[in-house]
C-alpha positions as CSV (number, residue, x, y, z in Angstrom):
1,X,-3.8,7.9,-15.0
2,X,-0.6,10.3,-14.8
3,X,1.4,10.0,-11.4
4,X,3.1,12.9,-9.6
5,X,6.6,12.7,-9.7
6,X,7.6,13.5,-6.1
7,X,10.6,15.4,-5.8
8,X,12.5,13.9,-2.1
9,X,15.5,16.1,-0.2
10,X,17.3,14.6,2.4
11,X,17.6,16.7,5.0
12,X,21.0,19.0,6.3
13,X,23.2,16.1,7.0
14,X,21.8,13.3,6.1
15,X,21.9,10.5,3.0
16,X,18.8,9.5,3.4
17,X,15.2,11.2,4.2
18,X,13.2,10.5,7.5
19,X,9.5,12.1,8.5
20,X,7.5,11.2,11.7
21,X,3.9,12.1,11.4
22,X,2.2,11.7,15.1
23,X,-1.8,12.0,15.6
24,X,-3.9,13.9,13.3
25,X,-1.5,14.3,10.7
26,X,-1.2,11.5,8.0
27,X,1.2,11.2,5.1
28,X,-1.6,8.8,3.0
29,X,-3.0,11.8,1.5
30,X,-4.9,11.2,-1.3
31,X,-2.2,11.8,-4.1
32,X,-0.6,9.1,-7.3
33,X,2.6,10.1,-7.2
34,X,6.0,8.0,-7.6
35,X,9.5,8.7,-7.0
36,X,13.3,7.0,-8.1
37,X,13.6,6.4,-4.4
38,X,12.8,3.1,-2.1
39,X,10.9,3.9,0.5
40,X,9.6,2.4,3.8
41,X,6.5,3.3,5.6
42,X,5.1,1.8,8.5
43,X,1.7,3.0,10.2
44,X,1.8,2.3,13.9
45,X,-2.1,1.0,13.9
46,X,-5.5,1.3,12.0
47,X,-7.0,0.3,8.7
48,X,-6.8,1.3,5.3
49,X,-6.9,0.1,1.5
50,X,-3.7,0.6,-0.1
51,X,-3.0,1.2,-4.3
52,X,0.3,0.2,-5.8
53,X,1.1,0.1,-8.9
54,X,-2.0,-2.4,-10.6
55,X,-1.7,-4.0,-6.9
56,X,-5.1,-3.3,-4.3
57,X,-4.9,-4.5,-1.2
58,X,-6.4,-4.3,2.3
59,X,-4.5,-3.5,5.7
60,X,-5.3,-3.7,9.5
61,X,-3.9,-3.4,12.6
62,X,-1.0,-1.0,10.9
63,X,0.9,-1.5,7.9
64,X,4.9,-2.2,7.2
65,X,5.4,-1.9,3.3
66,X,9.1,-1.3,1.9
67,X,8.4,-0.3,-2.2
68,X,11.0,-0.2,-5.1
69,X,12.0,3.3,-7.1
70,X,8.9,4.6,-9.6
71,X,6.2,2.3,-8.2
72,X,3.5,4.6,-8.4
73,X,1.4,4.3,-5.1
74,X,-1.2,5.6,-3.4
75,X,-2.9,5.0,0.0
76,X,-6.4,4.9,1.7
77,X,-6.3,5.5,5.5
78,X,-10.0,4.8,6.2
79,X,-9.6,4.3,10.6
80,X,-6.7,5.2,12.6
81,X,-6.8,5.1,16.3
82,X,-6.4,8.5,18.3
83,X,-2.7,7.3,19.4
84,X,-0.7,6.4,16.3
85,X,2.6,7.4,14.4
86,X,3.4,7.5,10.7
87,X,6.9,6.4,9.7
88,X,8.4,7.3,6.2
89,X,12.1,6.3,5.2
90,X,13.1,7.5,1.4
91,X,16.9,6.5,0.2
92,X,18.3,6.3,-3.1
93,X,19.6,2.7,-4.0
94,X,23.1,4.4,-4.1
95,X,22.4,6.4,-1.1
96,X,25.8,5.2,0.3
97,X,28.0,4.9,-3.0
98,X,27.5,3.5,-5.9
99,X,29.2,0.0,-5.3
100,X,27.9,0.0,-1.5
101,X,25.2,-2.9,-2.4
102,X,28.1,-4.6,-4.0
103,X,29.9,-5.4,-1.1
104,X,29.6,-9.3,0.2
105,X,27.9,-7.7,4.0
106,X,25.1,-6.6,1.5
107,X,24.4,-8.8,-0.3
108,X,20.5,-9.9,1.5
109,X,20.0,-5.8,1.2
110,X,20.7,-6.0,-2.5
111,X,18.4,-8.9,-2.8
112,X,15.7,-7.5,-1.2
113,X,16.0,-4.5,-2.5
114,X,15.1,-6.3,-6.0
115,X,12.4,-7.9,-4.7
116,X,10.9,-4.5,-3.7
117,X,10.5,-3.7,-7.3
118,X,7.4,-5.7,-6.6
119,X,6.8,-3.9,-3.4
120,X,7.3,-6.0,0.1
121,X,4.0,-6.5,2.9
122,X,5.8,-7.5,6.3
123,X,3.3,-9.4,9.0
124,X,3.5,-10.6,11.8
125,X,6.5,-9.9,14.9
126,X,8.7,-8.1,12.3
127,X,6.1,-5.7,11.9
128,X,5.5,-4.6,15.2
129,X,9.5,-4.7,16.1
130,X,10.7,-2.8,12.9
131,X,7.8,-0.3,14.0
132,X,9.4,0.3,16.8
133,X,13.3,0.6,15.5
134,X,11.6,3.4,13.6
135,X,10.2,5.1,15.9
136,X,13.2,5.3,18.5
137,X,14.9,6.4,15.0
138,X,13.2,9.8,15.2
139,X,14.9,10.5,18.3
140,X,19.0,9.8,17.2
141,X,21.2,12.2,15.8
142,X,21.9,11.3,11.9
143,X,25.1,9.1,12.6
144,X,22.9,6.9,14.7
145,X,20.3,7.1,12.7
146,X,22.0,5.7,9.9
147,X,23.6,3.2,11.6
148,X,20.5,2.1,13.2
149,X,18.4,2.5,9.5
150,X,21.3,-0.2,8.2
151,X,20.2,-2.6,11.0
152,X,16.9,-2.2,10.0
153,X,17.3,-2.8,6.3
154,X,19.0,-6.1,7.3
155,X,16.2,-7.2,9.4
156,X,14.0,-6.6,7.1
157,X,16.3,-8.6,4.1
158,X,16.4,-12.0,6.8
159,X,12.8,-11.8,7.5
160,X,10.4,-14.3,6.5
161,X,7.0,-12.6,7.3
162,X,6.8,-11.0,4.2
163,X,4.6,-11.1,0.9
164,X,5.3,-9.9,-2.7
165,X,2.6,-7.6,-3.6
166,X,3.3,-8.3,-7.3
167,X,3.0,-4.3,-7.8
168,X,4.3,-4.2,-11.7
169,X,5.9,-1.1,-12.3
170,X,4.2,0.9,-15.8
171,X,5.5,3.8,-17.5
172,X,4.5,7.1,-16.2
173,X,3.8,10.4,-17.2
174,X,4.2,13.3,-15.4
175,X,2.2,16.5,-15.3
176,X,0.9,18.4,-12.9
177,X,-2.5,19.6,-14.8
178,X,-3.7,15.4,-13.9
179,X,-3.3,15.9,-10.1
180,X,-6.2,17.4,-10.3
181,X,-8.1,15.0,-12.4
182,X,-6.4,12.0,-10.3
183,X,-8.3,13.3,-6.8
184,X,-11.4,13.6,-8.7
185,X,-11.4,9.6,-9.6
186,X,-9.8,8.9,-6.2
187,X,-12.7,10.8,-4.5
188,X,-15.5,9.4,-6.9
189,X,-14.4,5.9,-6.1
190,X,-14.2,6.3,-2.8
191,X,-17.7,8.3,-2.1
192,X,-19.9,6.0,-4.7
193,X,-18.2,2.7,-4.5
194,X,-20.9,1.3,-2.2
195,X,-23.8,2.4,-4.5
196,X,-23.6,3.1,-8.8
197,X,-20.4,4.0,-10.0
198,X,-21.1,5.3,-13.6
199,X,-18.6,6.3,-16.3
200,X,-20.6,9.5,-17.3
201,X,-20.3,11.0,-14.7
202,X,-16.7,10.7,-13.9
203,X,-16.1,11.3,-17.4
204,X,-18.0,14.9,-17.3
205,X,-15.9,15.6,-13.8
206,X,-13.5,15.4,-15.3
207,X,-13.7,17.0,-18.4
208,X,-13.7,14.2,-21.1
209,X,-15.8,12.1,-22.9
210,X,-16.5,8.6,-22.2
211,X,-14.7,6.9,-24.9
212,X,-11.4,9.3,-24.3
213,X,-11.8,8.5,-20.6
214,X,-12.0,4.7,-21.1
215,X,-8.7,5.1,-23.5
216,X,-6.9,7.4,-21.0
217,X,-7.3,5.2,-17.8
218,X,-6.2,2.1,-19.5
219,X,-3.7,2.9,-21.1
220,X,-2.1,4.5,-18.2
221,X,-2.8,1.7,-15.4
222,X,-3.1,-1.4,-17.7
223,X,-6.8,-2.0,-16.3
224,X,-10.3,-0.9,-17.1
225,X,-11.9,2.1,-14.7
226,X,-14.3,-0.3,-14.0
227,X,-11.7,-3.2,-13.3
228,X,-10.6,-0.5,-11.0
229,X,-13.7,0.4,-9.3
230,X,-14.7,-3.1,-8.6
231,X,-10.8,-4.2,-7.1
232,X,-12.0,-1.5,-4.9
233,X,-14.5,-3.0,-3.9
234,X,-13.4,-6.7,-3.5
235,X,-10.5,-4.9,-1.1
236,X,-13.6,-3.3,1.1
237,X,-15.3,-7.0,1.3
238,X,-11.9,-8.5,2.2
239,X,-12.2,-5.9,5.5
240,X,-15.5,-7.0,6.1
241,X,-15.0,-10.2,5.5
242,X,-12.0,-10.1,8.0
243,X,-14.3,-8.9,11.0
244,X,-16.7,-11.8,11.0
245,X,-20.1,-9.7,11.7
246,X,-21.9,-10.1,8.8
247,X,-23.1,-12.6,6.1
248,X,-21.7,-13.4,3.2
249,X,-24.5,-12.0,1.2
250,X,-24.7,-8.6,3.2
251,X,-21.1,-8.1,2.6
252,X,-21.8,-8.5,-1.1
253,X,-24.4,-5.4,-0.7
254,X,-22.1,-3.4,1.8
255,X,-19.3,-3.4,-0.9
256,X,-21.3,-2.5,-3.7
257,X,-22.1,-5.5,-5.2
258,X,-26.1,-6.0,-5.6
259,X,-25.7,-9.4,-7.1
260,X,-24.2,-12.2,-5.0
261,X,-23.2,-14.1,-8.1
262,X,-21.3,-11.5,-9.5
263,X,-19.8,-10.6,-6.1
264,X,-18.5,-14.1,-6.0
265,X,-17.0,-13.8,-9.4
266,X,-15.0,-10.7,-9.4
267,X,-14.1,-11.7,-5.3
268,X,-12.3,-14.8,-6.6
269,X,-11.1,-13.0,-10.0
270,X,-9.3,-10.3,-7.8
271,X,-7.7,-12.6,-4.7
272,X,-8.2,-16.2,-6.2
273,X,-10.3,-17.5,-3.5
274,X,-14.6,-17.3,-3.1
275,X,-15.6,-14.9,0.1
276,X,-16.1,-18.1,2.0
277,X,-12.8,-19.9,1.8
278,X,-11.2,-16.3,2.4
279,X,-12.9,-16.0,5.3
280,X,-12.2,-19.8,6.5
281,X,-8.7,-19.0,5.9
282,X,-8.2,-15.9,7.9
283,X,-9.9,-17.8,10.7
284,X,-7.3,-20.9,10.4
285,X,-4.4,-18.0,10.2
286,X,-6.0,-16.4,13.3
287,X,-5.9,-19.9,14.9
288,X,-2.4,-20.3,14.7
289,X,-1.3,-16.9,15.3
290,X,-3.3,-17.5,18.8
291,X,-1.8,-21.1,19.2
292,X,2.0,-19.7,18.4
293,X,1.2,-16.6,20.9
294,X,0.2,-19.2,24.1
295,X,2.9,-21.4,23.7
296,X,5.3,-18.4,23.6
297,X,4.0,-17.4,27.2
Protein backbone atom coordinates (compact mmCIF):
# COMPACT_ATOMS: atom_id res chain seq x y z
CA UNK A 1 0.00 0.00 0.00
CA UNK A 2 2.03 3.14 -1.47
CA UNK A 3 1.22 6.50 0.30
CA UNK A 4 0.96 9.93 -1.35
CA UNK A 5 3.61 12.09 -0.54
CA UNK A 6 1.82 15.41 0.23
CA UNK A 7 3.67 18.28 -0.87
CA UNK A 8 2.73 21.36 2.19
CA UNK A 9 3.38 25.39 1.42
CA UNK A 10 3.17 27.66 4.15
CA UNK A 11 1.33 30.42 3.14
CA UNK A 12 2.75 34.32 2.15
CA UNK A 13 4.17 35.06 5.55
CA UNK A 14 3.99 32.49 7.45
CA UNK A 15 6.43 29.44 8.98
CA UNK A 16 4.01 27.25 9.45
CA UNK A 17 0.69 26.14 7.47
CA UNK A 18 -2.96 26.71 8.76
CA UNK A 19 -6.53 25.61 6.91
CA UNK A 20 -10.00 25.98 8.48
CA UNK A 21 -12.53 23.83 6.79
CA UNK A 22 -16.27 25.00 8.10
CA UNK A 23 -19.55 22.76 7.24
CA UNK A 24 -19.70 20.69 4.30
CA UNK A 25 -16.23 20.66 3.47
CA UNK A 26 -13.94 18.07 5.22
CA UNK A 27 -10.19 17.65 4.97
CA UNK A 28 -10.57 13.48 5.80
CA UNK A 29 -10.86 12.73 2.26
CA UNK A 30 -10.26 9.49 1.43
CA UNK A 31 -6.51 9.64 0.51
CA UNK A 32 -2.92 7.56 2.23
CA UNK A 33 -0.75 10.07 1.89
CA UNK A 34 2.19 11.27 4.41
CA UNK A 35 4.28 14.18 4.70
CA UNK A 36 7.96 15.26 6.60
CA UNK A 37 5.76 17.67 8.57
CA UNK A 38 3.97 17.34 12.17
CA UNK A 39 0.66 18.12 11.94
CA UNK A 40 -2.29 18.86 14.19
CA UNK A 41 -5.87 18.33 13.40
CA UNK A 42 -8.76 18.75 15.47
CA UNK A 43 -12.41 18.07 14.32
CA UNK A 44 -14.85 20.26 16.24
CA UNK A 45 -17.51 17.19 16.69
CA UNK A 46 -18.81 13.91 15.05
CA UNK A 47 -17.56 10.37 14.47
CA UNK A 48 -15.22 8.68 12.41
CA UNK A 49 -12.62 5.69 12.17
CA UNK A 50 -9.19 6.90 11.87
CA UNK A 51 -5.95 4.87 9.97
CA UNK A 52 -2.38 5.68 10.99
CA UNK A 53 0.28 4.14 10.26
CA UNK A 54 -0.57 0.00 11.29
CA UNK A 55 -2.79 1.97 14.10
CA UNK A 56 -7.05 1.72 13.63
CA UNK A 57 -8.92 3.42 15.94
CA UNK A 58 -12.39 4.80 16.57
CA UNK A 59 -13.33 8.59 17.50
CA UNK A 60 -16.51 10.46 18.81
CA UNK A 61 -17.58 13.55 19.86
CA UNK A 62 -14.54 15.24 17.63
CA UNK A 63 -11.14 14.30 17.47
CA UNK A 64 -7.61 16.15 18.65
CA UNK A 65 -4.60 14.09 17.09
CA UNK A 66 -1.08 15.79 16.87
CA UNK A 67 1.11 13.05 14.38
CA UNK A 68 4.98 12.93 13.84
CA UNK A 69 6.73 13.60 10.06
CA UNK A 70 5.99 10.49 7.43
CA UNK A 71 3.30 8.79 9.44
CA UNK A 72 1.24 7.79 6.79
CA UNK A 73 -2.51 8.44 7.77
CA UNK A 74 -5.61 8.31 6.63
CA UNK A 75 -9.08 9.22 7.99
CA UNK A 76 -12.86 8.04 8.01
CA UNK A 77 -15.38 10.74 8.80
CA UNK A 78 -18.49 8.60 8.89
CA UNK A 79 -21.08 11.46 11.01
CA UNK A 80 -20.41 15.01 11.40
CA UNK A 81 -22.99 17.35 12.80
CA UNK A 82 -24.34 20.21 10.47
CA UNK A 83 -22.29 22.86 12.69
CA UNK A 84 -18.67 21.86 12.81
CA UNK A 85 -15.08 23.08 11.93
CA UNK A 86 -11.97 21.22 10.68
CA UNK A 87 -8.62 22.45 12.06
CA UNK A 88 -5.32 21.54 10.30
CA UNK A 89 -1.86 22.91 11.62
CA UNK A 90 1.39 21.53 9.41
CA UNK A 91 5.07 22.76 10.69
CA UNK A 92 8.36 21.54 10.04
CA UNK A 93 10.21 20.35 13.24
CA UNK A 94 12.74 23.26 12.34
CA UNK A 95 9.98 25.49 11.42
CA UNK A 96 11.65 28.18 13.66
CA UNK A 97 15.53 27.34 13.32
CA UNK A 98 17.20 24.57 13.44
CA UNK A 99 18.41 24.76 17.18
CA UNK A 100 14.91 26.32 18.27
CA UNK A 101 13.81 22.88 20.07
CA UNK A 102 17.14 23.05 21.68
CA UNK A 103 16.55 25.83 23.79
CA UNK A 104 15.90 24.95 27.70
CA UNK A 105 11.92 26.93 27.20
CA UNK A 106 11.40 23.92 24.81
CA UNK A 107 12.32 21.38 26.04
CA UNK A 108 8.36 19.68 26.86
CA UNK A 109 7.82 20.70 22.96
CA UNK A 110 10.81 18.71 21.97
CA UNK A 111 9.64 15.84 24.10
CA UNK A 112 6.42 15.73 22.78
CA UNK A 113 7.27 16.24 19.64
CA UNK A 114 9.15 12.70 19.92
CA UNK A 115 6.46 11.13 21.30
CA UNK A 116 4.35 12.16 18.22
CA UNK A 117 6.35 9.82 16.12
CA UNK A 118 3.86 7.49 17.64
CA UNK A 119 1.15 9.86 16.93
CA UNK A 120 -0.70 11.63 20.17
CA UNK A 121 -4.96 11.17 20.92
CA UNK A 122 -5.87 14.13 23.43
CA UNK A 123 -9.34 13.50 25.52
CA UNK A 124 -10.94 15.05 27.68
CA UNK A 125 -10.94 19.21 28.69
CA UNK A 126 -7.70 19.69 26.64
CA UNK A 127 -9.59 18.65 23.75
CA UNK A 128 -12.30 20.86 23.73
CA UNK A 129 -10.01 23.95 24.94
CA UNK A 130 -7.15 23.45 22.34
CA UNK A 131 -10.32 23.25 19.85
CA UNK A 132 -11.07 26.31 20.59
CA UNK A 133 -7.34 28.14 20.64
CA UNK A 134 -7.55 26.87 17.13
CA UNK A 135 -10.34 28.17 16.07
CA UNK A 136 -9.86 31.89 17.37
CA UNK A 137 -6.40 31.17 15.50
CA UNK A 138 -8.13 31.46 12.13
CA UNK A 139 -9.00 34.85 12.84
CA UNK A 140 -5.18 36.51 14.01
CA UNK A 141 -2.88 38.02 11.80
CA UNK A 142 0.39 35.56 11.30
CA UNK A 143 2.46 37.24 14.24
CA UNK A 144 -0.36 36.31 16.51
CA UNK A 145 -0.99 33.41 15.18
CA UNK A 146 2.31 32.20 15.83
CA UNK A 147 2.59 33.34 19.05
CA UNK A 148 -0.65 31.94 20.00
CA UNK A 149 0.25 28.25 17.90
CA UNK A 150 3.52 28.31 20.51
CA UNK A 151 1.02 28.46 23.41
CA UNK A 152 -0.71 25.79 22.05
CA UNK A 153 2.12 23.47 21.44
CA UNK A 154 2.98 23.88 25.06
CA UNK A 155 -0.33 23.02 26.24
CA UNK A 156 -0.47 20.27 24.52
CA UNK A 157 3.43 19.06 25.76
CA UNK A 158 1.94 19.59 29.87
CA UNK A 159 -1.09 17.80 29.12
CA UNK A 160 -2.00 14.54 30.65
CA UNK A 161 -5.12 13.54 28.69
CA UNK A 162 -3.39 12.05 26.06
CA UNK A 163 -2.76 8.42 24.58
CA UNK A 164 0.09 7.05 22.36
CA UNK A 165 -1.46 5.52 19.44
CA UNK A 166 1.61 3.33 18.95
CA UNK A 167 1.28 4.35 15.07
CA UNK A 168 4.89 2.71 13.82
CA UNK A 169 6.20 4.57 11.07
CA UNK A 170 7.11 1.96 7.74
CA UNK A 171 8.96 2.84 4.70
CA UNK A 172 7.02 4.28 1.94
CA UNK A 173 6.85 4.44 -1.53
CA UNK A 174 5.66 7.01 -3.52
CA UNK A 175 3.82 7.09 -6.79
CA UNK A 176 1.02 8.51 -7.94
CA UNK A 177 -0.26 5.49 -10.38
CA UNK A 178 -1.33 3.66 -6.54
CA UNK A 179 -3.67 6.61 -5.55
CA UNK A 180 -5.81 5.24 -7.59
CA UNK A 181 -5.51 1.67 -6.44
CA UNK A 182 -5.39 2.96 -2.70
CA UNK A 183 -9.28 4.48 -3.07
CA UNK A 184 -10.30 1.40 -4.61
CA UNK A 185 -9.36 -0.78 -1.24
CA UNK A 186 -10.43 2.19 0.93
CA UNK A 187 -13.81 2.14 -0.83
CA UNK A 188 -14.07 -1.74 -0.99
CA UNK A 189 -13.58 -1.88 2.73
CA UNK A 190 -15.65 0.53 3.53
CA UNK A 191 -18.88 -0.56 1.28
CA UNK A 192 -18.51 -4.57 2.03
CA UNK A 193 -17.08 -4.64 5.50
CA UNK A 194 -20.44 -5.36 7.02
CA UNK A 195 -21.16 -8.31 4.62
CA UNK A 196 -18.17 -10.73 2.58
CA UNK A 197 -15.13 -9.05 1.92
CA UNK A 198 -13.34 -11.37 -0.63
CA UNK A 199 -9.73 -11.15 -2.00
CA UNK A 200 -10.79 -11.83 -5.69
CA UNK A 201 -12.51 -9.40 -6.05
CA UNK A 202 -10.39 -6.55 -4.76
CA UNK A 203 -7.66 -8.21 -6.48
CA UNK A 204 -9.50 -8.06 -10.05
CA UNK A 205 -10.38 -4.12 -9.15
CA UNK A 206 -7.57 -3.63 -9.01
CA UNK A 207 -5.79 -5.13 -11.48
CA UNK A 208 -3.73 -7.98 -9.91
CA UNK A 209 -3.79 -11.34 -8.99
CA UNK A 210 -4.41 -12.70 -5.69
CA UNK A 211 -1.10 -13.93 -4.75
CA UNK A 212 0.65 -10.47 -6.08
CA UNK A 213 -2.10 -8.62 -4.12
CA UNK A 214 -1.51 -10.51 -0.86
CA UNK A 215 2.47 -9.83 -1.35
CA UNK A 216 1.92 -6.17 -2.26
CA UNK A 217 -0.34 -5.14 0.73
CA UNK A 218 1.85 -6.78 3.24
CA UNK A 219 4.73 -5.88 2.50
CA UNK A 220 3.80 -2.32 2.30
CA UNK A 221 1.61 -2.06 5.68
CA UNK A 222 3.22 -4.90 7.68
CA UNK A 223 -0.31 -6.67 8.01
CA UNK A 224 -2.42 -9.05 6.01
CA UNK A 225 -5.51 -7.32 3.72
CA UNK A 226 -7.58 -9.38 5.74
CA UNK A 227 -5.82 -8.37 9.11
CA UNK A 228 -6.88 -5.11 7.71
CA UNK A 229 -10.28 -5.68 6.81
CA UNK A 230 -11.19 -7.24 10.07
CA UNK A 231 -9.30 -4.14 12.39
CA UNK A 232 -11.91 -2.40 10.42
CA UNK A 233 -14.25 -4.03 11.62
CA UNK A 234 -13.33 -4.44 15.38
CA UNK A 235 -13.07 -0.28 15.14
CA UNK A 236 -16.91 -0.27 13.85
CA UNK A 237 -17.90 -2.72 16.99
CA UNK A 238 -15.95 -0.47 19.33
CA UNK A 239 -18.68 2.52 18.03
CA UNK A 240 -21.36 0.28 18.54
CA UNK A 241 -20.30 -1.03 21.43
CA UNK A 242 -19.84 2.63 22.75
CA UNK A 243 -23.58 3.54 22.24
CA UNK A 244 -25.10 0.87 24.48
CA UNK A 245 -28.28 -0.10 22.05
CA UNK A 246 -27.51 -3.29 21.05
CA UNK A 247 -26.35 -6.80 22.18
CA UNK A 248 -23.31 -8.15 22.19
CA UNK A 249 -24.16 -10.70 19.65
CA UNK A 250 -25.93 -8.20 17.24
CA UNK A 251 -22.96 -6.00 17.29
CA UNK A 252 -20.98 -9.06 16.21
CA UNK A 253 -23.41 -9.26 12.98
CA UNK A 254 -23.58 -5.39 12.42
CA UNK A 255 -19.78 -5.30 12.08
CA UNK A 256 -19.35 -8.09 9.94
CA UNK A 257 -18.73 -10.77 11.92
CA UNK A 258 -21.27 -13.80 11.52
CA UNK A 259 -19.65 -15.89 14.13
CA UNK A 260 -19.71 -14.60 17.79
CA UNK A 261 -16.68 -16.72 18.61
CA UNK A 262 -14.61 -15.42 16.10
CA UNK A 263 -15.89 -11.81 16.75
CA UNK A 264 -14.68 -12.27 20.33
CA UNK A 265 -11.29 -13.41 19.15
CA UNK A 266 -10.22 -10.90 16.69
CA UNK A 267 -12.22 -8.04 19.26
CA UNK A 268 -9.66 -8.90 22.01
CA UNK A 269 -6.65 -9.68 19.40
CA UNK A 270 -7.14 -6.00 18.03
CA UNK A 271 -7.82 -3.86 21.55
CA UNK A 272 -6.78 -6.54 24.22
CA UNK A 273 -10.10 -6.64 25.87
CA UNK A 274 -13.49 -9.08 25.01
CA UNK A 275 -16.61 -6.73 23.73
CA UNK A 276 -17.99 -7.04 27.19
CA UNK A 277 -15.29 -5.74 29.46
CA UNK A 278 -14.83 -2.95 26.65
CA UNK A 279 -18.04 -1.98 27.08
CA UNK A 280 -17.99 -2.29 31.11
CA UNK A 281 -15.04 -0.08 30.88
CA UNK A 282 -16.37 2.75 28.83
CA UNK A 283 -19.30 2.72 31.16
CA UNK A 284 -16.92 3.02 34.46
CA UNK A 285 -14.96 5.96 32.32
CA UNK A 286 -18.32 7.48 31.62
CA UNK A 287 -19.06 7.26 35.40
CA UNK A 288 -16.30 9.25 36.39
CA UNK A 289 -16.26 11.70 33.68
CA UNK A 290 -20.03 12.46 35.02
CA UNK A 291 -18.89 12.27 38.81
CA UNK A 292 -15.65 14.73 37.95
CA UNK A 293 -18.20 17.07 35.82
CA UNK A 294 -20.82 17.50 39.10
CA UNK A 295 -18.37 18.17 41.55
CA UNK A 296 -16.86 20.86 39.29
CA UNK A 297 -20.28 22.68 39.37
Amino acid sequence: MKAALERIEPGFGSSFLFRKFESGITCNVPMWHFHPEYEIVYISGGKGKRHIGNHFSFYEDGDLIFLGPNLPHLGFTEELPEKHVEIVVQMKEEFLGSDFLQIPEMFAIKQMFERAKLGLSFQGKIKKEVGEQLIAMAEMPAFDRLLHLLKVLQQLAEAEEYSILNADSFPVEVNAQDQDRMKKIYEYVQDNFQGSIQLETISKEINMTIPAFCRYFKKLTQKTFIQFANEYRVVHACRLLAEDHLSIANVSYESGFNNLSHFNKQFRAVTGLSPRDYRKNRKKLIKVDTSIEHLEA
